[in-house]
N, C-alpha and C positions, 0 to 999 in steps of 0.2 A: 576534301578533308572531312568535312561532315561526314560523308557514308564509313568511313574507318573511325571516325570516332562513335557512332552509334554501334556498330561491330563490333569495339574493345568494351564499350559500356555494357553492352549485352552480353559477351561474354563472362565478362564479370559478375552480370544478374544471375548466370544461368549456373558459372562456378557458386554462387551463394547459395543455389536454391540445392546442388548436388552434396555438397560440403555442410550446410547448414541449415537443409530445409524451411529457408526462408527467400519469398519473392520482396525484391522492392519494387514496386508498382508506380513510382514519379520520378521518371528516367526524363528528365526535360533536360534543354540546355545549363539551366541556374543549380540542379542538382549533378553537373558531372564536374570535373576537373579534368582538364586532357593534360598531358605533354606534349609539344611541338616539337622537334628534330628534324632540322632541315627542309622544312615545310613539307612533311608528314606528322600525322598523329600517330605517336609511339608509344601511346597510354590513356588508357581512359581511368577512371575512378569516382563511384557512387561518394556524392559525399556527402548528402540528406538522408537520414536515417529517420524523418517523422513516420508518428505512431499509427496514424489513417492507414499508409500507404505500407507498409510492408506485413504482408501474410508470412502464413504457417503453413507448408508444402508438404505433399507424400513423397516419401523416397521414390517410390516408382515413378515420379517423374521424369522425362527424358532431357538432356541439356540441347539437343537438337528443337527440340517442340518449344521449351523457354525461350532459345536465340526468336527462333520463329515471329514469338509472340515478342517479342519484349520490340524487333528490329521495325513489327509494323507497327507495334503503338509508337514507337519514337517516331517515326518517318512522320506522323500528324502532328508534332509536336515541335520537331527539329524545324524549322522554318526560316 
């Protein structure tokens, strides 16, 4: 369950950063909310917006390179 919930979180990092040129940078457990469905996770959702942790993006950034980055700083974190 952890690797699909770090996969819907990321997704969602990487849709903010495409849609709204902004990264959130404190993807930890305490900052996601999931949904559970039948013991799958069917949702993730950033739900920590502090001020430190979220940047300002170029559009040219790619959402494949965000997933990237966001999947392996989570993976140090997700524990």
């Amino acid at each position: 369950m952890r690797k699909q919930a770090i996969k819907l979180a990321c997704e969602e990092v990487a849709e903010e950063v495409i849609n709204l040129q902004m990264f959130h940078d404190d993807n930890n457990m305490d900052n996601v909310l999931v949904t559970v469905k039948n013991k799958q996770v069917v949702a993730a959702r950033i739900v920590d917006y502090g001020g430190e942790s979220v940047f300002h993006t170029k559009k040219s950034i790619s959402k494949e390179v965000v997933i990237a980055y966001c999947e392996k700083e989570a993976l140090q974190w997700w524990k």
